[in-house]
C-alpha positions in Angstrom: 137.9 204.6 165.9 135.4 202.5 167.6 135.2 198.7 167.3 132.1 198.5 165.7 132.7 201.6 163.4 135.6 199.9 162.3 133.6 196.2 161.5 130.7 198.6 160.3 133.0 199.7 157.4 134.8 196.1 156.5 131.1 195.1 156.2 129.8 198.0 153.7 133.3 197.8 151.9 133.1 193.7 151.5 128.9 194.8 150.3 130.6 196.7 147.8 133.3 194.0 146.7 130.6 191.6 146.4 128.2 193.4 144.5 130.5 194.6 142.4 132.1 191.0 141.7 128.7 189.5 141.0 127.9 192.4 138.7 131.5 191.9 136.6 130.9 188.3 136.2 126.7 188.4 135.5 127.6 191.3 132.6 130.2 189.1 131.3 128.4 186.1 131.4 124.8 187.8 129.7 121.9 185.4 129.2 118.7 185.7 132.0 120.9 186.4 135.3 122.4 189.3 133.8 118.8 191.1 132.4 117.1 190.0 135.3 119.5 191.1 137.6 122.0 193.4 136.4 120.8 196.9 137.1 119.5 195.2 140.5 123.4 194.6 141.6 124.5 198.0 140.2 121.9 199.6 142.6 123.5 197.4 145.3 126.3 198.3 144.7 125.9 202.3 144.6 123.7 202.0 147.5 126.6 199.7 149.8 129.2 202.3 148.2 126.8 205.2 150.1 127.0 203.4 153.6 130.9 203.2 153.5 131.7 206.6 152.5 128.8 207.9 155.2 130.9 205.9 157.5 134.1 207.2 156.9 132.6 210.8 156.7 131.3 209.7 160.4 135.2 208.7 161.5 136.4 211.8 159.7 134.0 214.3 161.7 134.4 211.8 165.1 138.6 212.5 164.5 138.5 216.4 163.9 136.3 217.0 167.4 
């Protein structure tokens, strides 16, 4: 796997970490940040969990050629 493939996918994995954390803690929290905000990070959060499995379906099909 290349280099950047490989810092590609720490990025979208940490995107996901993150989003997810600042989900966890605005649900848990409530008041404005979480209904401003809330179905913002969980859209985040699916769309940064997209990237990294599209990336690791890229290494999978770049590995079986």
């Amino acid at each position: 796997m290349s280099g950047v493939l490989f810092v590609l996918i720490v990025l979208a994995l940490g995107a996901v970490l993150l989003a997810l954390f600042i989900g966890i803690v605005g649900f848990a929290a409530g008041g404005p940040f979480n209904a401003r905000h809330g179905n913002t990070m969980m859209r985040l959060r699916v769309a940064a969990q997209a990237v990294a499995v599209a990336l690791l379906g890229l290494v999978v099909l770049m590995g079986s050629g």
